[in-house]
C-alpha positions in Angstrom: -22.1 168.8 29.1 -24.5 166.4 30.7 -26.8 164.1 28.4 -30.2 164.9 29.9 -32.4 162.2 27.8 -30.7 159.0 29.0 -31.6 160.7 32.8 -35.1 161.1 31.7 -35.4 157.9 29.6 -34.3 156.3 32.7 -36.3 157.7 35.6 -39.6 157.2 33.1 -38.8 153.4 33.1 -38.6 153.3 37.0 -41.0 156.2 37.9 -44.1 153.4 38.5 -42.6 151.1 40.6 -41.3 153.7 43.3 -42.8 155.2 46.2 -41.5 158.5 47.4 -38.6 158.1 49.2 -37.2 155.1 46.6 -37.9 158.0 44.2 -36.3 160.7 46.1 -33.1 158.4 46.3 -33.1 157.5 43.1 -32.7 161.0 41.3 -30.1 161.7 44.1 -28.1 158.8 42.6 -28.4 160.4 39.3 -27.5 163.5 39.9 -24.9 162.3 42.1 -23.0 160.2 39.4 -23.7 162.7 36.3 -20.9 165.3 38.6 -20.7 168.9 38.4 -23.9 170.3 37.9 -25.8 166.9 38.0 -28.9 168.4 40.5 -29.5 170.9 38.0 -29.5 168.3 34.9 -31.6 165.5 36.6 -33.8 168.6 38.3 -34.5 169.8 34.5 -34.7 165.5 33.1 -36.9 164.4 35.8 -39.2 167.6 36.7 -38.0 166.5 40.4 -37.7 170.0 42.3 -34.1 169.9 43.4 -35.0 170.8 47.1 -36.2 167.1 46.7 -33.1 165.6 44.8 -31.2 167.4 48.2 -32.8 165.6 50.5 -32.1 162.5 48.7 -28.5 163.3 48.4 -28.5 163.4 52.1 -30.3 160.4 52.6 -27.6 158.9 50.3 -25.0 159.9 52.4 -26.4 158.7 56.0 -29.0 155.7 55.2 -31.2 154.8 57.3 -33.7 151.9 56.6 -37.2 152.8 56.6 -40.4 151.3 58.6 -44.1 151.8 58.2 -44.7 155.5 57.1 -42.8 156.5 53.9 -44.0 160.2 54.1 -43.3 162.6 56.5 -46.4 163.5 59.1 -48.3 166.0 57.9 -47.7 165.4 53.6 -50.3 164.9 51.3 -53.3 166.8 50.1 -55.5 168.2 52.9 -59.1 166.7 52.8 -61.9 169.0 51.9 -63.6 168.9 55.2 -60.2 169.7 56.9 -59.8 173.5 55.2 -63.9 173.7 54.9 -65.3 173.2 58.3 -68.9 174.3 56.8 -69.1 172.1 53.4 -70.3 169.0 55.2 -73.0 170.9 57.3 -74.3 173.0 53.8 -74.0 169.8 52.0 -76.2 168.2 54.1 -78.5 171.0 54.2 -79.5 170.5 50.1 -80.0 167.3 50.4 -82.6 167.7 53.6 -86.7 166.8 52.1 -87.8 169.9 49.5 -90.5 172.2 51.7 -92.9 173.1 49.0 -92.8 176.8 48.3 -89.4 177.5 50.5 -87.4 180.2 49.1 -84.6 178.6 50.6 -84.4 175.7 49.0 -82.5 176.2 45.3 -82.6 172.5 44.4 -86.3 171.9 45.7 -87.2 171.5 41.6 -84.0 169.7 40.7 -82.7 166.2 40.7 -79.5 166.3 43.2 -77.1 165.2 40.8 -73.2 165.5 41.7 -73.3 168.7 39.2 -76.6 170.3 40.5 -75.0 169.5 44.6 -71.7 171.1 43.6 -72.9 173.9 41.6 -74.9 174.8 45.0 -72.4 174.2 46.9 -69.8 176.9 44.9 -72.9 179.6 44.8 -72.6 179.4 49.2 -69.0 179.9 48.8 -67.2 176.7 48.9 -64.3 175.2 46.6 -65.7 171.8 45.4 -65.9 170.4 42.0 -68.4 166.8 41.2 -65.9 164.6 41.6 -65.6 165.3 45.6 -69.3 164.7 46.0 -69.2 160.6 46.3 -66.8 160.5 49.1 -68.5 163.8 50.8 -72.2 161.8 50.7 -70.6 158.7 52.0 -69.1 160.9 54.9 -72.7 161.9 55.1 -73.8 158.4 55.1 -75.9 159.3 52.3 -76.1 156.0 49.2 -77.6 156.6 46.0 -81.7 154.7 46.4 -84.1 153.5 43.7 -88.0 153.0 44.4 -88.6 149.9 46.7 -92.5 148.8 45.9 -93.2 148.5 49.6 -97.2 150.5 50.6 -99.7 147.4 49.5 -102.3 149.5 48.6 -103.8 146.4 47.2 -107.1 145.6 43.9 -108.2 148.2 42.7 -112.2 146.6 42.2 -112.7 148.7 39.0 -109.1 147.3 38.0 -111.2 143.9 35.7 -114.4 146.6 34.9 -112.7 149.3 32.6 -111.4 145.8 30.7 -114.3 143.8 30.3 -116.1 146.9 29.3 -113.5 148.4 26.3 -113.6 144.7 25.0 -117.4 144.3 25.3 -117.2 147.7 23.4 -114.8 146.5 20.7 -116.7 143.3 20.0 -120.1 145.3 19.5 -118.3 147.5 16.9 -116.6 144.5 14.9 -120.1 142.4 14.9 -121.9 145.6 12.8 -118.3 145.6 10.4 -117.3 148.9 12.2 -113.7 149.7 12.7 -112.2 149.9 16.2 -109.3 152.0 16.5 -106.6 152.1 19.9 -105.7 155.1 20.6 -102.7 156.2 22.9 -102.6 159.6 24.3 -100.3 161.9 25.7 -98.5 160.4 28.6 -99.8 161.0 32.0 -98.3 160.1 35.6 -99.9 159.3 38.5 -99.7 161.7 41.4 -98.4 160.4 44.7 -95.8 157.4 46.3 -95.6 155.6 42.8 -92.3 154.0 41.5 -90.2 155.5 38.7 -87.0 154.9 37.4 -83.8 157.2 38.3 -82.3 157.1 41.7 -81.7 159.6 44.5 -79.1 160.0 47.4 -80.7 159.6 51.1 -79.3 158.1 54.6 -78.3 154.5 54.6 -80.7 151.8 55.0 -83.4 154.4 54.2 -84.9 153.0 50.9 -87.2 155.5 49.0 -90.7 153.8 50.1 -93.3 153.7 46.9 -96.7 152.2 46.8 -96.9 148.6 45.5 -99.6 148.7 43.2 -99.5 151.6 40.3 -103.5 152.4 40.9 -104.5 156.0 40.5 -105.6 157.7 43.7 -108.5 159.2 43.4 -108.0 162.2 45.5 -104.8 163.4 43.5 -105.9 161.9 40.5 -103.2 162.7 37.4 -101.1 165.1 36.0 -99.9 165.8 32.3 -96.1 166.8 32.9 -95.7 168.0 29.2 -95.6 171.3 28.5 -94.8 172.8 32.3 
């Protein structure tokens, strides 16, 4: 009876250091000098398919030496794109501008995270997980973009005004022994091209454009995003 753990103690020592054909011979040699049923004993030690450890055997038997491609044409997993002719062009569709109020677009609300992009993706029919989103955005030419404080807007002339006046304020209070108190009220965020942290996917060399100064516009004013 064959000692199987000695096999497998064996191949796990080497197993790193081969490539596929090296690995192919090297469970042929195995089985070769274990004998009489030593395919079926390495095939079982090594979790090599024995259609695998035959081709090695032959191999053993007529070597040839080996240039430039170790696999066979055709081997390997195929890419996405390859058995998915659509994904690239759907893809590619989520990640066009949001239209306000279109129906069509399911991630108009949403950050496009690689979750978010692939969940999407599954609900039009396609096989894709998160993890096949980076190389399927760089195919797209898409790179991940934070604010760039480009639009000068430049002073606000109120900007020194609403300053001057809170101190004048605070002074006149503290000369009559009142107390001043600062208060800081519920978050608000300018509405329009202003920075903000986080990042976003878009074409290459297409920085997200944002106003350089963070003064309110007065025609869109501010909103309170709480409680929405």
């Amino acid at each position: 009876m064959i000692d199987e753990k000695p096999i497998a103690l064996r191949f796990e020592a080497v197993r790193p250091s081969l490539d596929e054909r090296a690995r192919r011979l090297y469970v042929a040699a195995e089985a070769h000098s274990a004998g009489p049923g030593g395919m079926a004993a390495t095939a079982r030690a090594t979790g090599v398919a024995r259609s695998t450890i035959g081709r090695g055997l032959k191999d053993l038997r007529d070597p040839v030496p080996v240039r430039g491609r170790v696999r066979r044409p055709g081997a390997g997993r195929r890419k996405l794109t390859a058995k998915d002719p659509t994904l690239l062009t759907d893809l590619e569709t989520l990640l066009e501008p949001a239209t306000l109020g279109d129906p069509m677009r399911p991630l108009r609300w949403v950050s496009k995270s690689h979750d978010k992009l692939a969940t999407a993706l599954c609900a039009m029919d396609h096989k894709v997980s998160a993890s096949s989103l980076p190389k399927l955005l760089e195919a797209l030419g898409y790179r991940r973009h934070v604010n760039r404080k480009t639009k000068d807007g430049g002073s606000h002339p109120d900007r020194d005004a609403q300053f001057e006046y809170i101190n004048a304020k605070a002074r006149e209070f503290q000369a009559v022994e009142q107390p001043v108190i600062s208060v800081d009220t519920k978050k608000k965020e300018l509405s329009g091209d202003f920075k903000n942290p986080g990042s976003d996917y878009g074409p290459k060399g297409e920085p997200i454009k944002v106003d350089a100064h963070d003064f309110e516009n007065k025609q869109l004013g501010k909103v309170v995003p709480y409680g929405v």
